[in-house]
N, C-alpha and C positions, 0 to 999 in steps of 0.2 A: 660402568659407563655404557659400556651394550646393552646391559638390560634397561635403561635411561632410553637408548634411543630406540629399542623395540619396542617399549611400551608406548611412546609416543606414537612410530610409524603404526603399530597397532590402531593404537586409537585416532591418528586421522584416517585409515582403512572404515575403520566401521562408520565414522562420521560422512567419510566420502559415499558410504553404502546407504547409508542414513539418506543422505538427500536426493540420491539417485532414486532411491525408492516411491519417495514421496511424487502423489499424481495431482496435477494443477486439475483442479476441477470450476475454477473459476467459468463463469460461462459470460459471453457478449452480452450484455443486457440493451444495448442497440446495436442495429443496423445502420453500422454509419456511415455508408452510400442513399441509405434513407432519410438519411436527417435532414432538412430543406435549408438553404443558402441564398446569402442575401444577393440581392442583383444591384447593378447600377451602371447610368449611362454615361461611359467615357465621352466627354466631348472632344469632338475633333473640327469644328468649327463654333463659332459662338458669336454674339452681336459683338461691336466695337465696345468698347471701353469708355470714347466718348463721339460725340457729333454735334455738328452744328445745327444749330435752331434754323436758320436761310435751306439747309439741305436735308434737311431731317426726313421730309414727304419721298423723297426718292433712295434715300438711304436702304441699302440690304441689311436685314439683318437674318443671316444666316443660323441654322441650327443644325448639323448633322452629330451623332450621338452613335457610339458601338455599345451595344449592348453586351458588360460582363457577369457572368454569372450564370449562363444559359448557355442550355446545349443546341440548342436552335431558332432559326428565325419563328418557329411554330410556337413557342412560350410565352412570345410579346406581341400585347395588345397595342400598348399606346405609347406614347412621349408625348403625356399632355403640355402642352405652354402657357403659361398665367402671366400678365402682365399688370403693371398696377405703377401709376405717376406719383413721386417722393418730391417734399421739398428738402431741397438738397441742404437748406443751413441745419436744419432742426429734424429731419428724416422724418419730419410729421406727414401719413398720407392727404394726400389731396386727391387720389384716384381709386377706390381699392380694385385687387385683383378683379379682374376677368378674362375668361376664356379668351385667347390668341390663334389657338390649332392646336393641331400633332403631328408628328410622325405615325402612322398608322401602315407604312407597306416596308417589312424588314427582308434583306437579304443579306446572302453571304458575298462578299466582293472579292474578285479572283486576285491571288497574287497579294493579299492581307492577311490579316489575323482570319482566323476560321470562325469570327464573332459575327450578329448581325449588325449590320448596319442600316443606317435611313436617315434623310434629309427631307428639310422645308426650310424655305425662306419667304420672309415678310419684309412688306418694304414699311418705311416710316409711318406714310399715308394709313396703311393696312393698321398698325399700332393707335394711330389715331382715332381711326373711325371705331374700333373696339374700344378706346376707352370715351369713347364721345366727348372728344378733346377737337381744338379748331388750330392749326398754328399759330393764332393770337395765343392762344391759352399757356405755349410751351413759355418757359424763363430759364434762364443761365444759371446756370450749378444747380438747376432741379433735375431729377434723377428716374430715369427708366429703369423699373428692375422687373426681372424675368424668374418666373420659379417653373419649375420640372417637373415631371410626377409621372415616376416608371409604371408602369402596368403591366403586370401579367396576366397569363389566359386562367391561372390557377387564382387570381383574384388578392394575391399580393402585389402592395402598391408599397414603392419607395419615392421619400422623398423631405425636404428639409427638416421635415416635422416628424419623421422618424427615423431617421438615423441616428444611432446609438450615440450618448452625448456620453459617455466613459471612454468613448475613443479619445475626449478632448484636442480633438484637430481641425481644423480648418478645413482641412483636404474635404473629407468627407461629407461636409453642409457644401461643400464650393462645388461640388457635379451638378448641384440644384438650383442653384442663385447665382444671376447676372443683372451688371449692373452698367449702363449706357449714360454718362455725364453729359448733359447738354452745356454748348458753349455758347 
């Protein structure tokens, strides 16, 4: 029976020796502080949800946005805004996208996240005269929607139309698309 359990502890000895021995030569084949990451704009304000047609011309529609995924206000170029008028039964357009603004001056705000931020707002009127639209033109349950489009200085752009659709979430298309019901 001893010679049973010496040959055993034997032979986990040399096995234990075995593996000790052996030298990982594997090597990194990236740099994965190198590897480039996606960005996107947290919103922290956004147009209403819905508005009335009588108030719509004086109406704010606010856009402030924290930029994630950047190590500084220096990375981001823009928060382009696109606007374009839906009808609201059938989501058929009746306006398509144009240019609105951006966000274009990023900083860091004291006492927050250490992310950039930046703000613009536009009022109703402003919406209208971009889509050369008259208050006669607006209707009830027809649909303002707003799209996003991150920019960076290194010339990556995020935004509805590229955000990875294997994520299948919501979350992820919803940083770039808003939507303002008229009543």
């Amino acid at each position: 029976m001893k010679k049973i359990q010496y040959q055993y502890c034997l032979l986990l000895v040399i096995a234990l020796g075995l593996l000790a021995s052996c030298k990982d030569e594997s090597l990194w084949v990236y740099d994965t502080t190198k590897l480039p990451t996606g960005a996107y704009a947290r919103m922290l304000a956004t147009p209403p949800a819905t508005d009335t047609i009588p108030s719509f011309g004086a109406t704010d529609f606010p856009f402030q946005a924290e930029i994630s995924g950047v190590k500084s206000a220096d990375q981001v170029t823009s928060l382009d805004i696109q606007v374009r008028y839906l009808n609201g039964s059938d989501g058929s357009v009746i306006k398509d996208y144009v240019s609105l603004g951006s966000i274009t001056s990023w900083a860091i705000v004291a006492n927050t996240t250490d992310l950039p931020r930046g703000v613009v707002s536009f009022k109703g009127a402003d919406i209208l005269t971009a889509l050369g639209l008259q208050p006669s033109n607006l209707a009830s349950k027809n649909l303002i929607e707003f799209a996003t489009t991150l920019k960076l200085k290194d010339g990556r752009t995020f935004s509805v139309a590229n955000y990875d659709p294997n994520l299948n979430n919501s979350f992820y298309a919803a940083v770039y698309e808003f939507i303002t019901e008229l009543r």
